[in-house]
N, C-alpha and C positions, 0 to 999 in steps of 0.2 A: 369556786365562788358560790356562796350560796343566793339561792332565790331574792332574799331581803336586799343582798347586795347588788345584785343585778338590777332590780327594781332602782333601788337607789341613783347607780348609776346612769338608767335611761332618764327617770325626772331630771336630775342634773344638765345631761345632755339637751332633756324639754329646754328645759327656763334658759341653756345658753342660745340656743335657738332663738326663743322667747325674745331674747334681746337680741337676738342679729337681723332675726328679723323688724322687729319694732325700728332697727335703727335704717335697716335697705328700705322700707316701705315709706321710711318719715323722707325719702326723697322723691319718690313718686306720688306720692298724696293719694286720691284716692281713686287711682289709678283701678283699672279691673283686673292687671296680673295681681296687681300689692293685694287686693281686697281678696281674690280668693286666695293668695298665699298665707293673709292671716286666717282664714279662711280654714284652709290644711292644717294652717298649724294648732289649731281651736280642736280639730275630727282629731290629731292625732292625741291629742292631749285627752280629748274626752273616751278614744277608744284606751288609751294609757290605763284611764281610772276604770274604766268599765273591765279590765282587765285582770288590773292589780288589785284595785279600790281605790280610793280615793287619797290622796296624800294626805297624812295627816301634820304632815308640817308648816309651819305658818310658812308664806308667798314671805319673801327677800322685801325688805325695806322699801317704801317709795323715796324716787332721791328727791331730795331736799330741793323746798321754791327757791326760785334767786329772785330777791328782792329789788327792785328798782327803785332809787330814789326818786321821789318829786320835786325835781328839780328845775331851774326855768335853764335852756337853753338858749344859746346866743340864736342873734334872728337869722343867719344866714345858715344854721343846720337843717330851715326847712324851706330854703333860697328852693328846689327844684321839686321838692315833695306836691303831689297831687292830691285831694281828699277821693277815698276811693269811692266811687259811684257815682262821684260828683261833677269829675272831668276836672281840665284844669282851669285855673282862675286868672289864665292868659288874655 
C-alpha cells in the first residue's frame, strides 16, 4: 500500500471516530470524560495533519435541519411541562 493510501485510510478512520465520538459524548454533555475525549480526538487529528499535511479534501456534508412546523398544540401536551428557571406554575 502506498503512503497516499495509508494516509487516506487513517483520515477515513479520523472522521469515523469523528462521528462516534460526537455521537457517545452527545449523551454525556459536557461532561469532563466527553470534553477531553473530544479533546483527543482534535490532538489526534491536528498531530494527523502536522504529520501528513493537511487534508486537502472538503469535511463530509453537514446533515440536513429538521424543520418544525409552527404549529398550535392541543392544551393538554403542556398539561405537566414546567418553564425552565421558572419553577412550576403549581
Amino acid at each position: 500500500m502506498a503512503v497516499q493510501d495509508d494516509v487516506t485510510t487513517a483520515r477515513d478512520a479520523l472522521r469515523a471516530l469523528e462521528r462516534a465520538v460526537a455521537t457517545v459524548s452527545g449523551h454525556y454533555g459536557d461532561a469532563v470524560d466527553a470534553r477531553r475525549l473530544r479533546l483527543d480526538l482534535e490532538r489526534v487529528s491536528q498531530d494527523l495533519d502536522l504529520l501528513c499535511g493537511r487534508d486537502s479534501a472538503p469535511p463530509p456534508p453537514a446533515a440536513p435541519l429538521q424543520v418544525i412546523d409552527d404549529t398550535t398544540y392541543p392544551q393538554d401536551f403542556w398539561m405537566d411541562a414546567e418553564d425552565e428557571g421558572l419553577g412550576g406554575g403549581r
